[in-house]
C-alpha positions as CSV (number, residue, x, y, z in Angstrom):
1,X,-8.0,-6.4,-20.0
2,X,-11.4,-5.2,-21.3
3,X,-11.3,-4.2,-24.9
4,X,-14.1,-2.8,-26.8
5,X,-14.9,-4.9,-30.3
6,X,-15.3,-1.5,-32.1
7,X,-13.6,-1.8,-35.8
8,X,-11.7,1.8,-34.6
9,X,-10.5,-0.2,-31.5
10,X,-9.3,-3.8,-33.6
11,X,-7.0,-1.2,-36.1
12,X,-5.6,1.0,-33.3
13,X,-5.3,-1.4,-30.9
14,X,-6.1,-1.6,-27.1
15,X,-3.7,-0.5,-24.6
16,X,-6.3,0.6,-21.7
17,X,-9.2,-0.8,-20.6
18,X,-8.0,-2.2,-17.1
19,X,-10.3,-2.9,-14.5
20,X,-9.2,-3.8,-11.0
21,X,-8.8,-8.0,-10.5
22,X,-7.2,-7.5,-13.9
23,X,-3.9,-9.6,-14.8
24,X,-1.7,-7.3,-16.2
25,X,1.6,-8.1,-18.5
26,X,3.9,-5.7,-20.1
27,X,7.2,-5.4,-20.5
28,X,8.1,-8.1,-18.6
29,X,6.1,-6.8,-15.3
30,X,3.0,-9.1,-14.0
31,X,0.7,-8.4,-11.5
32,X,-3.1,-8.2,-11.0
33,X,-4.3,-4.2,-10.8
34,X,-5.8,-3.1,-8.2
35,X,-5.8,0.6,-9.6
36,X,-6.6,2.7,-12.7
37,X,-6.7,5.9,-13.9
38,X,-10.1,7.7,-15.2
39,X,-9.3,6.1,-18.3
40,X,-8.7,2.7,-17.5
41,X,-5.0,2.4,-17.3
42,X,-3.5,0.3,-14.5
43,X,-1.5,2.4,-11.9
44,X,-1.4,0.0,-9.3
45,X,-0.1,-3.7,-9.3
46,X,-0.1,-6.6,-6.7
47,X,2.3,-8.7,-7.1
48,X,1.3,-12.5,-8.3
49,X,4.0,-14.1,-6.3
50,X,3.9,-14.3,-2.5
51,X,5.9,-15.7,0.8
52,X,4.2,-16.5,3.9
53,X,5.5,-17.6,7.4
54,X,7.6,-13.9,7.8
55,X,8.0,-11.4,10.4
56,X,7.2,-7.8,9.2
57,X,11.6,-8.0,8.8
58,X,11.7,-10.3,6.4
59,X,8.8,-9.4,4.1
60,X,10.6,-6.0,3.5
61,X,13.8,-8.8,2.8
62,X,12.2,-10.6,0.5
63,X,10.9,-8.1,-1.4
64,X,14.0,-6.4,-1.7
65,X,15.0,-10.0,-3.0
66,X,13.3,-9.7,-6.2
67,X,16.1,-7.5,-7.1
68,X,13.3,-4.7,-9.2
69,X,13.2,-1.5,-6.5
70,X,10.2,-0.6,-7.9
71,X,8.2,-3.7,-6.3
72,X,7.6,-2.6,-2.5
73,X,5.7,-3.5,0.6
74,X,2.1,-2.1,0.4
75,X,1.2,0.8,2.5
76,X,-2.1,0.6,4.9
77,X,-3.8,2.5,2.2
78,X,-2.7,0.6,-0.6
79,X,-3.2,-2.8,1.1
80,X,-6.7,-1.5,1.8
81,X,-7.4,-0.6,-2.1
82,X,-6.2,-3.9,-2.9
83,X,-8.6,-5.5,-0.1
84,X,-11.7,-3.8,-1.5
85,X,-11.1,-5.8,-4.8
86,X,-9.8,-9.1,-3.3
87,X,-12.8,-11.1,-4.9
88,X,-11.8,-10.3,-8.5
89,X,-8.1,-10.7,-7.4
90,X,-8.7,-13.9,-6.3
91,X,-10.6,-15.1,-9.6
92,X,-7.7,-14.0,-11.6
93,X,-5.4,-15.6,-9.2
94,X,-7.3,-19.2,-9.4
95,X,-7.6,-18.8,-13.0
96,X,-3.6,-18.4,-13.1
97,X,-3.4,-21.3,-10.5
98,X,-1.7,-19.1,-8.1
99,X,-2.1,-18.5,-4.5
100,X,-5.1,-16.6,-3.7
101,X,-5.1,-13.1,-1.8
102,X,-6.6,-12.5,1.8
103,X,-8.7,-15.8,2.1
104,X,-8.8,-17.7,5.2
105,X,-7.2,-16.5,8.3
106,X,-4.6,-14.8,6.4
107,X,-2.4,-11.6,6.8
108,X,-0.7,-9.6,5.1
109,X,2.2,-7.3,6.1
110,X,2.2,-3.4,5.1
111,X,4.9,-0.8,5.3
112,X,3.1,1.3,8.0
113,X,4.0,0.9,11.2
114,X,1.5,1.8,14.3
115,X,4.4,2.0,17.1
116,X,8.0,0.8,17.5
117,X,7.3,-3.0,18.1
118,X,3.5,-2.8,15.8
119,X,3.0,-2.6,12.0
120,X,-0.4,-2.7,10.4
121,X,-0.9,-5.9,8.3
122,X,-4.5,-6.9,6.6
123,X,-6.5,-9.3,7.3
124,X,-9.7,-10.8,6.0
125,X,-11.6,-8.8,8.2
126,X,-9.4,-5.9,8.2
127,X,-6.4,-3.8,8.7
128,X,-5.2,-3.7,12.5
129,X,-2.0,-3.7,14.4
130,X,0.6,-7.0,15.3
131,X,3.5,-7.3,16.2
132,X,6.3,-7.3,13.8
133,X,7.6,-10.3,15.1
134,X,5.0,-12.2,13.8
135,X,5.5,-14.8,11.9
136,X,3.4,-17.9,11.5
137,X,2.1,-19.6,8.4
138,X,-0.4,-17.0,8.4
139,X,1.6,-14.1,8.1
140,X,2.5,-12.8,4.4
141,X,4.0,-10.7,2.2
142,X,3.1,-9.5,-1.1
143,X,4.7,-6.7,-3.2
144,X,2.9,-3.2,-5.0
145,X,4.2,-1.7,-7.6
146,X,3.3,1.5,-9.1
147,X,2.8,2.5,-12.3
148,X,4.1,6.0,-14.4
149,X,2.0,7.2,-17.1
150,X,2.9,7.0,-20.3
């Protein structure tokens, strides 16, 4: 979180300043943001936890799993928004010696499909269509979760 030093900012405190690649930690939710309002409030979270070797099936299990309905399985879009700041993700990630986000020959599952037997997933050079059957070491699953204003 990015703060301002300003004396008016150290008495009232600093409850925006987000950026995206930013971890975030607040009542009891963690994630990195990959969203913010015009005034720097996080509205979008990935999720700092991940599983890999899953069909497009079991991703949607396993995030059900974590047993908070507000976590879910990215959209295209939102799997794209969170791809345009995967450098910055994956600094936070490293720095929190946790898996890192879209390196390698990853892919990531998202809640859209593209036909009956397809669903878009994300990869390092993109969003495209697989299978949902899918479901080598490459294939992964992290959760979004977005957040109300206050």
């Amino acid at each position: 979180m990015l703060c301002l030093a300003a004396s008016a900012l150290l008495f009232a405190g600093c409850s925006s300043g987000y950026e995206p690649g930013d971890y975030y930690r607040h009542d009891g939710v963690k994630g990195i943001v990959i969203q913010t309002d015009d005034e720097g409030n996080a509205r979008l979270l990935l999720s700092i936890d991940e599983v890999s070797h899953v069909d497009s099936d079991s991703a949607l299990q396993w995030i059900a799993s974590l047993g908070d309905t507000a976590w879910k399985l990215p959209t295209k879009e939102q799997m794209a928004v969170a791809r345009k700041y995967r450098s910055a993700i994956n600094i936070t990630l490293r720095n929190k010696n946790l898996p890192t986000f879209l390196t390698d020959h990853t892919f990531y599952w998202t809640s859209t499909p593209c036909s009956e037997s397809h669903v878009y997933a994300c990869g390092p050079d993109g969003i495209r269509c697989y299978f949902k059957t899918n479901s080598s070491p490459y294939y992964r699953a992290r959760a979004v979760r977005k957040l109300e204003t206050r």
